[in-house]
N, C-alpha and C positions, 0 to 999 in steps of 0.2 A: 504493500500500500504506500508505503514514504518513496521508492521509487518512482510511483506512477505517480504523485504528486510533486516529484524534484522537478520530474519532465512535464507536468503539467505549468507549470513556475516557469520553468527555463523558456515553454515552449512561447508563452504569455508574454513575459516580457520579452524575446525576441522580437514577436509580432508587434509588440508597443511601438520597437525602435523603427523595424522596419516602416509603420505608419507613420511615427511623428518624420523619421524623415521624408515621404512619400507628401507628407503634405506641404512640407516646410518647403521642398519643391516647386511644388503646382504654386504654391503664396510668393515663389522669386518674381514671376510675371505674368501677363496678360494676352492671353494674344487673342486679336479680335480680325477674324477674316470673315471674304466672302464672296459669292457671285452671284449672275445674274443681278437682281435687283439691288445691288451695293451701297445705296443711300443710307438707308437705315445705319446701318454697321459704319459705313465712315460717321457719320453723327454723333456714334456711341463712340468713337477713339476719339474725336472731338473734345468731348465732353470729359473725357476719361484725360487726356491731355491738359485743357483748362477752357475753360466757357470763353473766358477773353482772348479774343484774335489781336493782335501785337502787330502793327502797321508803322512803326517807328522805332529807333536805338531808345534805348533807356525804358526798357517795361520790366518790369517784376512779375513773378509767376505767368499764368496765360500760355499761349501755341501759337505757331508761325505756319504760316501755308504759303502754298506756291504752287501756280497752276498754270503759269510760263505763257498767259494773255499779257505778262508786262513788260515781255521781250518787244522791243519797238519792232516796227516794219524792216527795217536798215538790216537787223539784224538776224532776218531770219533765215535758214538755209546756209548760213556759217560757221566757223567754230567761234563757241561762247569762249570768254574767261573765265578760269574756275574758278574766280570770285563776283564773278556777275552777280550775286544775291548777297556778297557782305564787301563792297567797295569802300575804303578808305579814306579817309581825307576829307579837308573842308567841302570841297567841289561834289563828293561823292551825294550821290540821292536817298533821301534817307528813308525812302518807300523801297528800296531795293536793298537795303542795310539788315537784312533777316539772315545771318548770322550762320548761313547753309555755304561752303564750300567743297568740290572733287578735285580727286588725284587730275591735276591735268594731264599730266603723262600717258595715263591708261584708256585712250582714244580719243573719239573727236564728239563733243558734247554739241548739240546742235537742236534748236526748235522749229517745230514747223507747221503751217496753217494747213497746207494738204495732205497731212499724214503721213508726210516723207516721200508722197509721188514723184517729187525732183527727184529723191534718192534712193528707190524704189519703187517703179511703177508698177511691179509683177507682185509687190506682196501690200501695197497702198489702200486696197479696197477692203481689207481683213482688219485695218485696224476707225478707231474712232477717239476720239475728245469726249472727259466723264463731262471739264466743266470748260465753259468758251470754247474756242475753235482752234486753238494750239496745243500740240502734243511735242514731247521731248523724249529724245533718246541720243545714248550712245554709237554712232551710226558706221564705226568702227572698232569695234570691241562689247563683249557681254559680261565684262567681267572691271568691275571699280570701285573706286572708294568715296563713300559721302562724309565729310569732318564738320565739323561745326568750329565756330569762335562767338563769342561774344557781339551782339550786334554793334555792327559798324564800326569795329576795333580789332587789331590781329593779335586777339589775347586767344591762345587755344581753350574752348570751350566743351560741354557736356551736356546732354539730355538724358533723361528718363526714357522716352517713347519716340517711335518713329515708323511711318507708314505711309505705303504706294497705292496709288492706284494706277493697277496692269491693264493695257489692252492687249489682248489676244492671245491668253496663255492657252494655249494647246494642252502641254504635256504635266500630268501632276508629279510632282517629286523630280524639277529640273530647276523652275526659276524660284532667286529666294534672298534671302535677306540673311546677314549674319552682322552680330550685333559683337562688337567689342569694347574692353575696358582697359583701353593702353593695349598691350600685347594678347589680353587674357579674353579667348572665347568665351560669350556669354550664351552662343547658343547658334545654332542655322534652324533658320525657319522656311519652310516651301510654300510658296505660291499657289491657291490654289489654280485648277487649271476652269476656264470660263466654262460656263453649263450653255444650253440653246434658249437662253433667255437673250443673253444680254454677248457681248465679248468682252465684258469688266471681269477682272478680280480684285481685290481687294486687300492686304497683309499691314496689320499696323501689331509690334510689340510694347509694350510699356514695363521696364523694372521697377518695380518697387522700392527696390533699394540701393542697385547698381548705377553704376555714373558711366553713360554708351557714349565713348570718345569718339568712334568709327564707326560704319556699315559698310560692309560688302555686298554691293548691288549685283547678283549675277541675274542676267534675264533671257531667257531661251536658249537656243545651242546652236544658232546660225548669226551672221554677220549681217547687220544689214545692205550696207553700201558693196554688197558682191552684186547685187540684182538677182538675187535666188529668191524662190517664189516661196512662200511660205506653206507647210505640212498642208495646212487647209484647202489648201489650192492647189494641189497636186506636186506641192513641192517636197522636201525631205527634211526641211530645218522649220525647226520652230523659230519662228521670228517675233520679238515682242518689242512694244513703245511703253513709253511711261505719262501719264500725267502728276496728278496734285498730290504732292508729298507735305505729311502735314509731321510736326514735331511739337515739344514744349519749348519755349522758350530759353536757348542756352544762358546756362550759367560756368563762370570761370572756374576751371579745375581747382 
C-alpha cells in the first residue's frame, strides 16, 4: 500500500510540474491569426496592442500602423529607404517618424498601387490591398529583417506585438514571422494559408513579457521580380505581398 501511494505522490506532482509549466507557456504570448474574413481579428490585435493609434514622435503607450497609402506617387515602383517610416532630423516628416525600420541589405523593398503588375504581370491578379490601394513587398528576396527604434530618433528600440496582413498565402506551414530578443529566439510563427473567402491572412504575436528587438519576415518560397506565375495560377512558387503591419509603440531598450 505505501508503495502504491509513493507512486501515486511522485506521479501527482510530476503532472503539477509538467502543467504549471504547460501553462506558464501558452501565458509567454498571444497569437491572434486569420483568414478569409480578417477584420475582426486585426481589430482584436489592435486593441490587444493599444486603442490609441500614434501618428506622431513623442507618444507613450498606444500602436503604430502602416499601410504604405503614405508612400507618395514619386515613389512608387522603386527601392524604398529602410528608414522610410523612422527618418531623422529637423527636415524629416513627423507622420512618417513610426519608428519601423528593415535590413536594407536583404533585397529590394518597394510599394505598389497595381499589385506589383510593373513587376509581375503573371502573378498580379492573385494578389489585393486589405486597406487603400497600395500593397508592399520585398520584390527581390522572401527572407528579412523588421527592427524598430524609437520614433523619429536612431535610439535602437523594442515592442511587445507585431503583425501582417498577407495577400495570397497559398501554402500553410511556409510563410511566417519569427520574433527575437537580441540574439535569443522567441519563437517562428506560420502564416496561415488564405481559405476561398477572401486571399487575406492575417499573423499578429504579442509577448507578454519579452522585449521583440527583431522579426524575421519570410513570405512564400518564390521570388517575385523572376516573373514566375504564382502556385494559383498554374505556376510552382508561392508568391506572397504584404500590406498593414500594425505594432505597439516602440520603447528604448
Amino acid at each position: 500500500m505505501k508503495k502504491v501511494m509513493l507512486a501515486f505522490v511522485v506521479t501527482t506532482i510530476t503532472l503539477s510540474i509538467f502543467t504549471s509549466c504547460e501553462k506558464e507557456n501558452e501565458s509567454a504570448f498571444i497569437v491572434v491569426s486569420a483568414t478569409g474574413d480578417i477584420t475582426a481579428r486585426v481589430e482584436e490585435f489592435r486593441q490587444l496592442l493599444g486603442a490609441q493609434l500614434n501618428t506622431a514622435p513623442g507618444a507613450v503607450g498606444g500602436r503604430r500602423e502602416i499601410n504604405w497609402d503614405g508612400v507618395p506617387e514619386q515613389l512608387l515602383g522603386t527601392p524604398l529607404p529602410s528608414d522610410f517610416f523612422n527618418p531623422v532630423g529637423a527636415a524629416a516628416p513627423a507622420s512618417r517618424q513610426r519608428g519601423l525600420v528593415y535590413s536594407a541589405a536583404a533585397g529590394t523593398f518597394e510599394v505598389s498601387k497595381t499589385n506589383f503588375n510593373e513587376v509581375n504581370a503573371a502573378a498580379s491578379s492573385e494578389f489585393a490591398p486589405f486597406s487603400g490601394q497600395q500593397t508592399f513587398s520585398n520584390i527581390s528576396a522572401n527572407l528579412w529583417d523588421v527592427g524598430f527604434e524609437v520614433a523619429g530618433q536612431s535610439i535602437a528600440a523594442s515592442v511587445k506585438g507585431f503583425g501582417i496582413v498577407f495577400s495570397d498565402v497559398d501554402i500553410a506551414n511556409n510563410s511566417y514571422l519569427e520574433f527575437y530578443s537580441g540574439d535569443k529566439s522567441l519563437g517562428r510563427f506560420f502564416v496561415p494559408a488564405h481559405d476561398n473567402k477572401s486571399g487575406f491572412s492575417f499573423l499578429g504575436v504579442y509577448f507578454k513579457k519579452d522585449k521583440v528587438t527583431r522579426i524575421r519576415v519570410s513570405h512564400g518560397n518564390g521570388i517575385l521580380n523572376t516573373g514566375a506565375k504564382d502556385i494559383s495560377n498554374g505556376g510552382s512558387k508561392d508568391l506572397v505581398i504584404m500590406d498593414d503591419f500594425l505594432y505597439d509603440e516602440p520603447i528604448s531598450q
